[in-house]
RODOSE-973338 format. One record per residue (C-alpha): residue number from 1; x, y, z; residue in one letter. Coordinates in nm, 3 decimals. Example, Ala and Ser with C-alpha at 12.3 -4.5 7.8 and 13.67 -1.06 7.14 Angstrom:
! residues 2
  seq       c1       c2       c3  type
    1    1.230   -0.450    0.780     a
    2    1.367   -0.106    0.714     s
***
This chain:
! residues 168
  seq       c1       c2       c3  type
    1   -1.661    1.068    1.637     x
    2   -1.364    1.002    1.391     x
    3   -1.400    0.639    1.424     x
    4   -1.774    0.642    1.335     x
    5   -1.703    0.882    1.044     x
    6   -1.381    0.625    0.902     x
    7   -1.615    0.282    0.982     x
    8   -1.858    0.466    0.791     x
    9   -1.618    0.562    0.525     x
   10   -1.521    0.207    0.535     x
   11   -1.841    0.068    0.508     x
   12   -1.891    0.270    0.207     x
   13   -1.666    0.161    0.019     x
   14   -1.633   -0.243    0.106     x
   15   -2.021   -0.263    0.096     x
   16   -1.948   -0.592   -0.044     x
   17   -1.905   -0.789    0.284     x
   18   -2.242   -0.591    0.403     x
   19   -2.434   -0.743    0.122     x
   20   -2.262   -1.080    0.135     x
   21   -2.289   -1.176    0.502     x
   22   -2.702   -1.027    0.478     x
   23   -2.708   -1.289    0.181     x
   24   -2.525   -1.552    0.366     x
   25   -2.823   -1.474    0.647     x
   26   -3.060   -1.544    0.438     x
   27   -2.928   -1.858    0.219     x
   28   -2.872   -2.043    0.563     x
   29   -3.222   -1.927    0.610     x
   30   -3.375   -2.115    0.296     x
   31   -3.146   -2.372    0.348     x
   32   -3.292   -2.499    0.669     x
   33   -3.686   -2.485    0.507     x
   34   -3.728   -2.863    0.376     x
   35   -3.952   -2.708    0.121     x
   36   -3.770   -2.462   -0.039     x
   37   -3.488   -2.717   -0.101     x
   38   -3.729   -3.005   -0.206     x
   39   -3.871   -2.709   -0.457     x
   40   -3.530   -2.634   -0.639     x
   41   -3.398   -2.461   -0.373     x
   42   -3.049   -2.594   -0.462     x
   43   -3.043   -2.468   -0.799     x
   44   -3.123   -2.090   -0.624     x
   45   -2.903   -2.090   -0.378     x
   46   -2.617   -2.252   -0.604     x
   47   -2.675   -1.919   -0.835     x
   48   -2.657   -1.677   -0.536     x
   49   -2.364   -1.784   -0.409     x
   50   -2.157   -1.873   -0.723     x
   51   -2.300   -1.592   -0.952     x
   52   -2.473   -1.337   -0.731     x
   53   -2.194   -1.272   -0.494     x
   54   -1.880   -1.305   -0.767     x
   55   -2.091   -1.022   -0.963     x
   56   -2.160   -0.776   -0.626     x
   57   -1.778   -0.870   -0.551     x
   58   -1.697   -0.695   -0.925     x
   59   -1.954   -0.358   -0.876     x
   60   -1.806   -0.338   -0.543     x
   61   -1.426   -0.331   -0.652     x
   62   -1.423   -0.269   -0.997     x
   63   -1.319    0.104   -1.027     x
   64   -1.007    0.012   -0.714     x
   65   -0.891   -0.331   -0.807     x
   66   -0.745   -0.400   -1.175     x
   67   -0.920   -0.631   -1.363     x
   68   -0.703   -0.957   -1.386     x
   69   -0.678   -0.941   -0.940     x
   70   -1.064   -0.885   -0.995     x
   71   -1.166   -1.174   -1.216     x
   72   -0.936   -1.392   -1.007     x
   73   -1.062   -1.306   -0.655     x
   74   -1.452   -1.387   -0.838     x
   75   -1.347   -1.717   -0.936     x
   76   -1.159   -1.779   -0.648     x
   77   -1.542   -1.640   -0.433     x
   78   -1.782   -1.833   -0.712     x
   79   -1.546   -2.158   -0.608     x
   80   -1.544   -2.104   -0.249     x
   81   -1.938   -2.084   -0.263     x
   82   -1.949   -2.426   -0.442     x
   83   -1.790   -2.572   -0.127     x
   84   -1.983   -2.355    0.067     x
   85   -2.330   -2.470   -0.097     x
   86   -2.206   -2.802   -0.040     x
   87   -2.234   -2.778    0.317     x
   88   -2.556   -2.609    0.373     x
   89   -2.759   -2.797    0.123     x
   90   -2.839   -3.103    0.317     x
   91   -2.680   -3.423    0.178     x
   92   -2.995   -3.601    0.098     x
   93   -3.133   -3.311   -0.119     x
   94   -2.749   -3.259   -0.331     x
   95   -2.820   -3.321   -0.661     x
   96   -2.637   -3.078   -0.879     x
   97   -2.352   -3.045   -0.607     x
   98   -2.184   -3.401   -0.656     x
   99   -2.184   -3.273   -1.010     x
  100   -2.010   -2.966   -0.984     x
  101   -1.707   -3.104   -0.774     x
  102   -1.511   -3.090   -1.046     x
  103   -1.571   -2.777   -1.124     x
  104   -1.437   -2.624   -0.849     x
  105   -1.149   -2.805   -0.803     x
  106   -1.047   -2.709   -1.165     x
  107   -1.135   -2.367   -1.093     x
  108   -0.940   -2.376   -0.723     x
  109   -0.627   -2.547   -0.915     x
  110   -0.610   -2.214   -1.183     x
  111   -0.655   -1.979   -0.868     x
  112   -0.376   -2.128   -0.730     x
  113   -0.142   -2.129   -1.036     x
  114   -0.203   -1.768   -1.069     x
  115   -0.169   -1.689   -0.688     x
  116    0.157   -1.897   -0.713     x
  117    0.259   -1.721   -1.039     x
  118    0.248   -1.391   -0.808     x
  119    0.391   -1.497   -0.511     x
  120    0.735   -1.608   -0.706     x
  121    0.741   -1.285   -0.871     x
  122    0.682   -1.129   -0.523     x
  123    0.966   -1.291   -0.362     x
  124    1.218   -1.245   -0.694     x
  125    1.138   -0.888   -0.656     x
  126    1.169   -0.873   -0.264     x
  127    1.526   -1.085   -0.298     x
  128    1.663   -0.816   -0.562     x
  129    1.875   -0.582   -0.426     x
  130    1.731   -0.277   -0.609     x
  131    1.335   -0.387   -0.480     x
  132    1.170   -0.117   -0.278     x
  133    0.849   -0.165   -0.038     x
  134    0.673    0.078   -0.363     x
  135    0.754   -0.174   -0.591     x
  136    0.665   -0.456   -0.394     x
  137    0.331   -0.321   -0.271     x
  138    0.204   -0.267   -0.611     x
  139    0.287   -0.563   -0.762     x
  140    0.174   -0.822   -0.522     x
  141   -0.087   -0.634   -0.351     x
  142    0.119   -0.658   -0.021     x
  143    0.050   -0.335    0.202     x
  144    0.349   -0.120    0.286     x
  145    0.433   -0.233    0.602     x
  146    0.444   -0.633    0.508     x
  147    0.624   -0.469    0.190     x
  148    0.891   -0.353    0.427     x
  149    0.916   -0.646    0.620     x
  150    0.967   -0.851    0.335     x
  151    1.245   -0.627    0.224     x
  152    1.403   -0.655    0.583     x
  153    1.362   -1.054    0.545     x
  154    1.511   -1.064    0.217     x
  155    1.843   -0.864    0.333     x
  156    1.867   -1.092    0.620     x
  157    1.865   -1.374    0.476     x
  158    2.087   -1.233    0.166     x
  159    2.339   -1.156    0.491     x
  160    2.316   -1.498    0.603     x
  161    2.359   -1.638    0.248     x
  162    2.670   -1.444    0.244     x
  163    2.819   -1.535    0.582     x
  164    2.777   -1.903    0.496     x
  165    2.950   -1.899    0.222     x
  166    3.270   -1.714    0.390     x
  167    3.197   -1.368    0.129     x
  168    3.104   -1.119    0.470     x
***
């Protein structure tokens, strides 16, 4: 009965990836109808997956995820779902798709510069010697057990550091 009661608990409050794999459903749906997509059906599906399910990703997490993590993990979503579109809109019917390719890779590219941006301030953290799994956690979004095995990396390979260069 506890499990039910925490999936439950879960589902409650990650309703997001409910509503996004019923949505998925039904855009592969409409996708496979030859008249839907030779009636603008691109267009619709285009602004369900790159605007619909960025904006339920936001009501979902807004109140537990700070903003900038927030706005980056919808851009990150709307530019997955270009990709995404681009393989369930049949290649025949693309006509705003080819289009839009630059779009997401611009939009991938700044996603990555800020993912990279954290993940060096991750690992200076995790290689100082006053870091603590707390401290890590928080600022990379790391939970506390990775946290402490980062921690445990770093002061390995701080000990090897020190052993090759003869200061043990």
């Amino acid at each position: 009965m506890q499990i039910v009661a925490r999936a439950q608990a879960w589902a409650g409050r990650h309703w997001f990836f409910g509503a996004f794999a019923a949505m998925l459903a039904g855009i592969y749906l409409l996708s496979r109808w030859p008249q839907f997509i030779a009636e603008g059906g691109e267009i619709a599906l285009l602004t369900d997956l790159c605007v619909t399910a960025p904006l339920l990703y936001w009501l979902c997490y807004r109140r537990s995820v700070p903003a900038r993590r927030l706005v980056v993990r919808a851009l990150a979503l709307a530019c997955a779902s270009v990709w995404l579109a681009g393989h369930l809109v049949p290649a025949g019917a693309q006509a705003l798709l080819p289009r839009l390719e630059w779009v997401r890779t611009l939009g991938l590219a700044v996603v990555i510069l800020v993912e990279l941006r954290i993940v060096i301030a991750v690992l200076r953290l995790a290689a100082s010697q006053s870091a603590s799994a707390e401290q890590l956690s928080q600022l990379g979004d790391v939970p506390p057990f990775i946290a402490r095995l980062m921690l445990a990396e770093a002061r390995m390979w701080r000990g090897i550091w020190s052993w090759l260069r003869g200061r043990h």
